[in-house]
C-alpha positions as CSV (number, residue, x, y, z in Angstrom):
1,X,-83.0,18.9,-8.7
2,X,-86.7,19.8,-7.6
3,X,-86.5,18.0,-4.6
4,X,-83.1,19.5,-3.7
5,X,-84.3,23.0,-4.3
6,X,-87.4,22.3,-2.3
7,X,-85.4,21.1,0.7
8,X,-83.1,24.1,0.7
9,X,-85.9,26.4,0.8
10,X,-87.4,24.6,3.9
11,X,-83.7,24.8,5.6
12,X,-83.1,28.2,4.8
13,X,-80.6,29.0,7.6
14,X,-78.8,25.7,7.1
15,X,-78.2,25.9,3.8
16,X,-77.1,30.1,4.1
17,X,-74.5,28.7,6.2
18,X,-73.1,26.6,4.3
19,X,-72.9,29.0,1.2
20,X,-71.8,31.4,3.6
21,X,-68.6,29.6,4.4
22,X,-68.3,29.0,1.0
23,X,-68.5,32.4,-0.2
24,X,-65.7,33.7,2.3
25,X,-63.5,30.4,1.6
26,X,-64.1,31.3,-2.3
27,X,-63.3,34.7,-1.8
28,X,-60.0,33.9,0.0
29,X,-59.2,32.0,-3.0
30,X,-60.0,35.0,-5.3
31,X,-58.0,37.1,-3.7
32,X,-55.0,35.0,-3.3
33,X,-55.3,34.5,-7.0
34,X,-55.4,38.5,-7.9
35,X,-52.0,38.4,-5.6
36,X,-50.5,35.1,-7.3
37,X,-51.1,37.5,-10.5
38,X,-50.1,40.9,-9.6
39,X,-46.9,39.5,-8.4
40,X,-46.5,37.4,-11.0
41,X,-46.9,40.4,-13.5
42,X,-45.3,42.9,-11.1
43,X,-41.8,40.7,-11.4
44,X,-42.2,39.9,-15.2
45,X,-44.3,43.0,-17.3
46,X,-41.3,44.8,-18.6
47,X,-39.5,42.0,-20.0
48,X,-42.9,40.1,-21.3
49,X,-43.6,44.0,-23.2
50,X,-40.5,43.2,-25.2
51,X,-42.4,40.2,-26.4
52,X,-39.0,38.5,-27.3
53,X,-38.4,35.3,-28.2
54,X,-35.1,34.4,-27.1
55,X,-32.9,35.5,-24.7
56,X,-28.8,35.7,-24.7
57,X,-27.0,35.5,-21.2
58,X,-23.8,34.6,-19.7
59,X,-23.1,30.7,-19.0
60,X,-22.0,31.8,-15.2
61,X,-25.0,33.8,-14.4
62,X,-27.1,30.3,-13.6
63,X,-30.0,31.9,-16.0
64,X,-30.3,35.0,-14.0
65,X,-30.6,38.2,-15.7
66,X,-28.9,40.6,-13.4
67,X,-25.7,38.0,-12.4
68,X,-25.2,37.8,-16.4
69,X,-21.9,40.2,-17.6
70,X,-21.5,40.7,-21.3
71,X,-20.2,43.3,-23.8
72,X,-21.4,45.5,-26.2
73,X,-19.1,43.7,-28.9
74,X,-21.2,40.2,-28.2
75,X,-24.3,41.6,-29.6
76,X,-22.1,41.0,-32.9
77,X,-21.5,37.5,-32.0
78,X,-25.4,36.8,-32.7
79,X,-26.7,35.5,-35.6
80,X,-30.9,35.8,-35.7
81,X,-31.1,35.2,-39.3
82,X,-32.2,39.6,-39.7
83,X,-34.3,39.3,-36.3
84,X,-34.3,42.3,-34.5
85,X,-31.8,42.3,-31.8
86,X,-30.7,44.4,-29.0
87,X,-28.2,44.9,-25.9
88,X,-29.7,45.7,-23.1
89,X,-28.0,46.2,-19.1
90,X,-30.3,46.3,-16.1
91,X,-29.6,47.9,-12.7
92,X,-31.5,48.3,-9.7
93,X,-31.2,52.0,-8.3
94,X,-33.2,54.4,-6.9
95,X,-34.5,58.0,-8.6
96,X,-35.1,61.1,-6.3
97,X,-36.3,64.3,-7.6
98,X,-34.6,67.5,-7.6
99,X,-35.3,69.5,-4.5
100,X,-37.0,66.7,-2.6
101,X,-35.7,63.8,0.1
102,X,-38.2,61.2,-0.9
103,X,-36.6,58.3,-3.3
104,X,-38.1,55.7,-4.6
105,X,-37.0,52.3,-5.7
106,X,-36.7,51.2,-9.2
107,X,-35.2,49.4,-12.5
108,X,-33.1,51.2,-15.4
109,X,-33.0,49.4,-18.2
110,X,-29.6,50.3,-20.7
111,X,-30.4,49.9,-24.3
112,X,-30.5,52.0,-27.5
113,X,-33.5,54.3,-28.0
114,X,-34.1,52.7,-31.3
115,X,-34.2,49.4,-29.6
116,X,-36.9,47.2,-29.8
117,X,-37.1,46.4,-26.2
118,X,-37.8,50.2,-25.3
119,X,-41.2,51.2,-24.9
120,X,-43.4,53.6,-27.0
121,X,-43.5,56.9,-25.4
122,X,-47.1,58.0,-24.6
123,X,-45.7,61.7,-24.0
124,X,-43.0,63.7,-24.7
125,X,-39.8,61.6,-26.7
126,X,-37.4,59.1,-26.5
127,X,-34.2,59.8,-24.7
128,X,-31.1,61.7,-27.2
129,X,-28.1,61.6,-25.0
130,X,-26.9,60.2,-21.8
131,X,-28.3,63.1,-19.5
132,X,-32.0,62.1,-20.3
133,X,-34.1,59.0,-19.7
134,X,-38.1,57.8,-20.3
135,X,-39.6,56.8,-17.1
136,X,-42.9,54.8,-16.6
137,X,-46.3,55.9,-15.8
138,X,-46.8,54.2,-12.8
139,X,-43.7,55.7,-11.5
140,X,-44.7,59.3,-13.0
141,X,-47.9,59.0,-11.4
142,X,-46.9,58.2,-7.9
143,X,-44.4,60.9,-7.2
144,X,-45.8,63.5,-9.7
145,X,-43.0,63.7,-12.1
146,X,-43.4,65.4,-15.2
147,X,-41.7,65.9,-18.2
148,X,-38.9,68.5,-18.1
149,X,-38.5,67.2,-14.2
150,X,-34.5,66.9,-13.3
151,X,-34.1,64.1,-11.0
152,X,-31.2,62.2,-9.6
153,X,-30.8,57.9,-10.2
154,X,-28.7,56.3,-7.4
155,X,-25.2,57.8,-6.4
156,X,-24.7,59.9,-8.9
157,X,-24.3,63.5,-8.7
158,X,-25.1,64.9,-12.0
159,X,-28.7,65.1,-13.0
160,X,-31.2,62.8,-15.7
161,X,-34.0,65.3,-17.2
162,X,-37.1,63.2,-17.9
163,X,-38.0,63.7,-22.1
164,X,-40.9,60.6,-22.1
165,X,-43.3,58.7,-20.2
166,X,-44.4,55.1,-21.3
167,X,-46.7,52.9,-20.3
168,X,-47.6,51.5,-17.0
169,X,-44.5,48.2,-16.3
170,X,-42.9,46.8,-13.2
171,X,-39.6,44.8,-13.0
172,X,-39.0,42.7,-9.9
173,X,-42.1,44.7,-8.6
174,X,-40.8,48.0,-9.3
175,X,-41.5,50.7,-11.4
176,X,-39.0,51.4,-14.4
177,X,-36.4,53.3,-16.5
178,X,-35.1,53.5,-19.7
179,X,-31.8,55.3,-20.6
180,X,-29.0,55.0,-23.0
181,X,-26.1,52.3,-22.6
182,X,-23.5,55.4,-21.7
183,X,-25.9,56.4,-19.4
184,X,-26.4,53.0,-17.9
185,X,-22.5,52.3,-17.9
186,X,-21.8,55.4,-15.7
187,X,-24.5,54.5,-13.4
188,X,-23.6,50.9,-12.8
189,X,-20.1,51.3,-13.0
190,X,-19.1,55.2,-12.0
191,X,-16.4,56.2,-13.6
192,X,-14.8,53.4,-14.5
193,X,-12.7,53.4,-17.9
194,X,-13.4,51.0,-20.6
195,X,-11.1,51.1,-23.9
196,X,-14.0,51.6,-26.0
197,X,-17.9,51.3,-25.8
198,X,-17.1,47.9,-27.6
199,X,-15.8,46.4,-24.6
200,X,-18.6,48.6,-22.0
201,X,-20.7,45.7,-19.8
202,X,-24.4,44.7,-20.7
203,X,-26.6,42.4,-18.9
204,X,-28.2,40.5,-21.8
205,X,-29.1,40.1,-25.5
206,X,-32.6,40.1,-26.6
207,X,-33.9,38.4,-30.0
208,X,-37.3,39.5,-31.2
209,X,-38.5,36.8,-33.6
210,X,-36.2,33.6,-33.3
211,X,-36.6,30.5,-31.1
212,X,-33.3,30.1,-29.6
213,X,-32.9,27.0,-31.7
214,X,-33.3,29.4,-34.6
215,X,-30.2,31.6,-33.1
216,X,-26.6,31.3,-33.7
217,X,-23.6,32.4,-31.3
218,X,-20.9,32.1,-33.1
219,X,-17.6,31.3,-30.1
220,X,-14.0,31.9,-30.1
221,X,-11.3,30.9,-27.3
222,X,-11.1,34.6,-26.5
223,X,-14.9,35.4,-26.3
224,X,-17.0,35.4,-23.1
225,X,-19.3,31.8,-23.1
226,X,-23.0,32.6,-23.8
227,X,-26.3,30.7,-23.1
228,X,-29.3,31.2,-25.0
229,X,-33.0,30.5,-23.7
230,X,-36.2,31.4,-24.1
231,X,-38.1,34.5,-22.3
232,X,-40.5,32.2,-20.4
233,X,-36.7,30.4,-19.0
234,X,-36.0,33.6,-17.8
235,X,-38.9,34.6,-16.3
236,X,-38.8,31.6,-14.2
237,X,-35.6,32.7,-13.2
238,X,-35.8,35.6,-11.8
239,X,-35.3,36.0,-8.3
240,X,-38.3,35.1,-6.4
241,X,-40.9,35.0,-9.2
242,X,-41.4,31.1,-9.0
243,X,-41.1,31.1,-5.0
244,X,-44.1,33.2,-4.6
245,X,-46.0,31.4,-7.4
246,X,-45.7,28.4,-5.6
247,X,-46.3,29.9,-2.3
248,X,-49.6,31.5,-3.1
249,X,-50.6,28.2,-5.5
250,X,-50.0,26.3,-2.7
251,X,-52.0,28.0,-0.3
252,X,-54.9,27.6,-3.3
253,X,-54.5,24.3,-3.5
254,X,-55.3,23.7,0.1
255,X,-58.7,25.8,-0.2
256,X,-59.9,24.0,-2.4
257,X,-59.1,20.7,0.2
258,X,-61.3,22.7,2.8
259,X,-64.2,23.1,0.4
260,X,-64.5,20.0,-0.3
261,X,-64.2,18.8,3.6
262,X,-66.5,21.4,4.4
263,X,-69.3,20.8,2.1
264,X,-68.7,16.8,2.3
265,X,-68.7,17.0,6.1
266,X,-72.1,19.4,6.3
267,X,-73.8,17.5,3.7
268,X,-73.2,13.9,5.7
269,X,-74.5,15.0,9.1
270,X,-77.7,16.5,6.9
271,X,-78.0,13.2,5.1
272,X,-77.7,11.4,8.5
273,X,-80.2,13.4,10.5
274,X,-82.8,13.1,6.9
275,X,-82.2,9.0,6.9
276,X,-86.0,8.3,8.1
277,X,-86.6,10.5,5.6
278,X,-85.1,9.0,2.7
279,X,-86.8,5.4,3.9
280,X,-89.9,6.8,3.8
281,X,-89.4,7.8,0.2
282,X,-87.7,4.8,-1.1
283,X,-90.8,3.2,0.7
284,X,-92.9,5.4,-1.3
285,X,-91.2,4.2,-4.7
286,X,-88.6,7.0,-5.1
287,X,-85.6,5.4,-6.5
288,X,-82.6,5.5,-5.2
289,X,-80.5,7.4,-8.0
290,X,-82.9,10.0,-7.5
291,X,-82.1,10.6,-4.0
292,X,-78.6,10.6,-4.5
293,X,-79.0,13.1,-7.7
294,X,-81.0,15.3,-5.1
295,X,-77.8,15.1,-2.5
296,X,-75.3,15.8,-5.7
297,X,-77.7,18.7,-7.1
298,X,-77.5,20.8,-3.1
299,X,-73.7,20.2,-3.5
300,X,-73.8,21.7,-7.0
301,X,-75.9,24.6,-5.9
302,X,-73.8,25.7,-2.8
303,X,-70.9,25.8,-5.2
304,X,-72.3,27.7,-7.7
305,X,-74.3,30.3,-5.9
306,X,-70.8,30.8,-3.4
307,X,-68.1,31.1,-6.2
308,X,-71.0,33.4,-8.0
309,X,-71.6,35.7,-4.8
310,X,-67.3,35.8,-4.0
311,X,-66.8,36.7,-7.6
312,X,-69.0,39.7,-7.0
313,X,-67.8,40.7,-3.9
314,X,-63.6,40.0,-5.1
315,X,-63.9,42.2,-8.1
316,X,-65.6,44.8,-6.0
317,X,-63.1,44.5,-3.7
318,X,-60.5,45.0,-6.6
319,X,-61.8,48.6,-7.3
320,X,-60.8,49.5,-4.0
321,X,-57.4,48.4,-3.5
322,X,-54.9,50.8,-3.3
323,X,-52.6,51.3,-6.8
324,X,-49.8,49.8,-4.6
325,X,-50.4,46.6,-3.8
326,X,-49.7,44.2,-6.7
327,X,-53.3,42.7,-7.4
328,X,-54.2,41.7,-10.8
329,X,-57.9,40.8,-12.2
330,X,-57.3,37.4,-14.5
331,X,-60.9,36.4,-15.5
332,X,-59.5,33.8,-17.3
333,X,-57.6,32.3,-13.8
334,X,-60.7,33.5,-11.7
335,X,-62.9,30.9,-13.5
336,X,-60.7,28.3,-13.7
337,X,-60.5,28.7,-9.8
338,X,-64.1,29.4,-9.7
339,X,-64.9,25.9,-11.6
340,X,-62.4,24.2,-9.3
341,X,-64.5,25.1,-6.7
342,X,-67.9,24.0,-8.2
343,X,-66.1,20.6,-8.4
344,X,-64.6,20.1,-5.6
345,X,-68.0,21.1,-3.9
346,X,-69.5,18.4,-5.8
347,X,-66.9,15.8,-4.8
348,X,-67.6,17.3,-1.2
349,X,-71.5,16.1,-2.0
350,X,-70.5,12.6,-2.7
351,X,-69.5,11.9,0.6
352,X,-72.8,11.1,1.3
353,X,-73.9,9.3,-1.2
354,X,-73.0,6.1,0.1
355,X,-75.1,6.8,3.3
356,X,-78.2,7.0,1.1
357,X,-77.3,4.0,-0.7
358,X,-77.4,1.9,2.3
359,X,-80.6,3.7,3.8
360,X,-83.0,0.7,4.5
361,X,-86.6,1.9,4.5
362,X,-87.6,-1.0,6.6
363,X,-85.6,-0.1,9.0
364,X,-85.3,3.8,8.7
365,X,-89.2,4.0,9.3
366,X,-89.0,2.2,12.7
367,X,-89.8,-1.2,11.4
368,X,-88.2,-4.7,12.4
């Protein structure tokens, strides 16, 4: 290590560089991780805050939320053993103040304001009829609605006065609603009779505190077929939450490929142009393990002082980013990447190991 340390301070500009390129190529990787994150989250938050355990679909909606149709009567149809259970309908609209042009995209979530899968309010109330709804912060915050606002959801004509405001959540990346089932029905649906609120559509069933092996759907000929599955199943289902993942884990993976080519490939040519060098120390009695431990020990050191400097510089870079763009800061994720790195910037160093194995100091100092 004191060798290596005593080499880099002779090779200043060499060796800031290399942790140069490292630093940016870390950084890349750090940001592309906040992103893989924030989308992640951005697709998923409202329906990981209901922190449910299992989840109750149609078997013809191929595990996807929004393609499932059920009724209000099913919720009867499941058995969670005195679970907390609740029917809940999803529909993408849009909300638009009173007196202004601007809408915005966004989520309403159907369900009973004693459900468990609506939010605590963090201001004002729950929702009491079907002319009121509870929107989220984030959507509160970036159109200044208020509570008391009237403001219009999709096609609809009449008006929704907003009573609550809960936390900050996204579904499919988009800020969110909660309203009554009546209110979700007409929305979805217009004015479309049903024979009784029995037979009015839902999207899913949600199960608080039961596996779904713990939860029973009990079938008749008659009855719409169910499929029951876990949250995490359904996350993975929805519409381009695992294509993204992959996308952006992907592109991570492959950075860490260039690391290690680019410290293995700077490292060599340095060992190369040092092989006189290293003959004249084995010559001199320094064994070879110790040279190679030197080589290992730069590696080791280029990793850590790059991931150390593009941590500093990504999570400044965090503060800055505008509220829009889905970016979240997992320290957890950030030094798992950040220890990938360190590693594969070692591996990079062992490339030229080998060369210093086979330096002969005979030869290296000029001799015959």
């Amino acid at each position: 290590m004191f060798l290596a340390y005593k080499e880099m301070r002779y090779a200043k500009l060499r060796f800031i560089l290399i942790i140069g390129i490292m630093v940016l190529v870390a950084y890349v990787v750090f940001m592309l991780s906040g992103l893989a994150s924030g989308l992640a989250n951005g697709h998923k938050k409202a329906i990981a805050d209901w922190h449910s355990q299992t989840v109750v679909l149609s078997a013809d909606s191929n595990k996807v939320a929004s393609a499932s149709i059920l009724k209000q009567a099913d919720l009867a149809r499941v058995h969670a053993g005195g679970a907390k259970k609740a029917a809940v309908g999803i529909f993408s609209s849009a909300i638009q103040k009173q007196g202004s042009h601007k809408r915005t995209n966004m989520t309403v979530f159907g369900a009973k304001a004693t459900a468990f899968v609506v939010p605590k309010v963090i201001s004002g109330r729950r929702y009491r009829n079907a002319h009121e709804i509870i929107v989220s912060k984030n959507l509160s915050e970036e159109n200044h609605y208020r509570l008391g606002d009237e403001v219009r959801l999709g096609s609809l004509h009449h008006k929704f006065k907003i009573v609550g405001i809960t936390k900050a959540t996204t579904y499919a990346v988009a800020p969110v609603a909660y309203a009554n089932l009546n209110a979700f029905t007409k929305l979805k649906y217009g004015g479309q009779p049903f024979q009784s609120d029995r037979e009015k559509p839902i999207n899913l069933i949600a199960v608080k505190t039961k596996t779904p092996k713990k939860v029973r759907i009990t079938t008749t000929a008659a009855d719409t077929k169910v499929t029951k599955m876990s949250s995490a199943t359904l996350i993975q289902n929805l519409p381009g939450f695992s294509a993204e993942k992959i996308t952006l884990n992907t592109m991570i993976d492959f950075l860490f490929v260039v690391v290690a080519a680019i410290v293995g490939i700077f490292l060599y040519v340095m060992t190369l142009q040092k092989t006189a060098l290293f003959g004249v120390l084995k010559a001199q009695g320094i064994k070879t393990a110790y040279l190679v431990v030197s080589v290992v020990s730069q590696a080791l050191m280029v990793g850590v002082i790059g991931v150390a400097l593009a941590f500093c510089l990504s999570y400044l870079t965090s503060l800055i980013l505008p509220a829009a763009m889905p970016f979240s800061l997992d320290g957890v994720q950030w030094l798992i990447d950040g220890g990938i790195l360190i590693l594969v910037s070692i591996l990079g160093g062992l490339f030229s190991v080998r060369t210093v194995t086979k330096v002969d100091p005979i030869k290296a100092i000029g001799g015959e």
